[in-house]
C-alpha positions in Angstrom: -8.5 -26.9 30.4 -6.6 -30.0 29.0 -8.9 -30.2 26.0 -8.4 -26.2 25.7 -4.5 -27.0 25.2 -5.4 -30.0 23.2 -7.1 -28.1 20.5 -4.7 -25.0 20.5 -1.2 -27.6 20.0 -3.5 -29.2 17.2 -4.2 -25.6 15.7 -0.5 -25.0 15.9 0.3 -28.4 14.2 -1.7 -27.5 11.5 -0.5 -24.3 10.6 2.9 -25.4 10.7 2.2 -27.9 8.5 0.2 -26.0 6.2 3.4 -23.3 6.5 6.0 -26.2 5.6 3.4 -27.5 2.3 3.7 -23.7 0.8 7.1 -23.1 1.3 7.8 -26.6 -0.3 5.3 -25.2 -3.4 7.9 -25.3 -6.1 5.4 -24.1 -8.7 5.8 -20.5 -10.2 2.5 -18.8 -10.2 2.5 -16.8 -7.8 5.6 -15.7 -8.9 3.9 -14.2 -11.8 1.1 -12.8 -9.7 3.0 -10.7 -7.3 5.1 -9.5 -10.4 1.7 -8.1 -12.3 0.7 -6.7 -8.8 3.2 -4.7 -8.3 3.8 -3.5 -11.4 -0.2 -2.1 -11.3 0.6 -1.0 -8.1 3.6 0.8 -9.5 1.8 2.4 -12.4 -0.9 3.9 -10.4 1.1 5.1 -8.2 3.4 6.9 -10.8 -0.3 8.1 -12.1 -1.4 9.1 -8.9 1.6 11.2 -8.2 1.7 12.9 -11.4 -2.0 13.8 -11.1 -1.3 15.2 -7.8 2.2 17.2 -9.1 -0.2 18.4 -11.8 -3.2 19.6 -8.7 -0.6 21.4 -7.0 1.3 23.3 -9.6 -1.1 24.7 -11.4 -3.9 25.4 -8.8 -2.9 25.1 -5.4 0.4 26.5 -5.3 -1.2 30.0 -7.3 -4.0 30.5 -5.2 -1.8 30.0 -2.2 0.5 32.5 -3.3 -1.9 34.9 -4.0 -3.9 34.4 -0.8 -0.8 35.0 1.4 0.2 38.3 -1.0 -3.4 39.4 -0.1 -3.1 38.7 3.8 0.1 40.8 4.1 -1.1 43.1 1.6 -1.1 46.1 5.0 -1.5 48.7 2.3 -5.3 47.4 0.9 
């Protein structure tokens, strides 16, 4: 049991100071990375939407009107 706790304060020593050595990284890549990530993020999104605006306007929306017209259609 003592070794148990051993290894898990050790564990926690390292990843505090592996936390403390990245938030002392002063260097600016991954500044640069996150930036071009969420700008493709951002651009497929917007591509992604407008696809799907496009999906639903011009066939969903017609088809669902015309289905409902057709189920409450009590004279055909």
């Amino acid at each position: 049991m003592r070794n148990m706790m051993k290894k898990a304060a050790q564990n926690v020593k390292a990843v505090a100071v592996r936390a403390g050595m990245l938030m002392k990284d002063t260097k600016g890549e991954n500044y640069v990375d996150t930036a071009v990530k969420i700008l493709i993020a951002v651009v497929l999104g917007a591509l992604l939407l407008a696809g799907l605006y496009a999906l639903f306007g011009d066939v969903v929306m017609p088809t669902l009107t015309q289905r409902i017209q057709d189920m409450f259609n009590y004279a055909g």
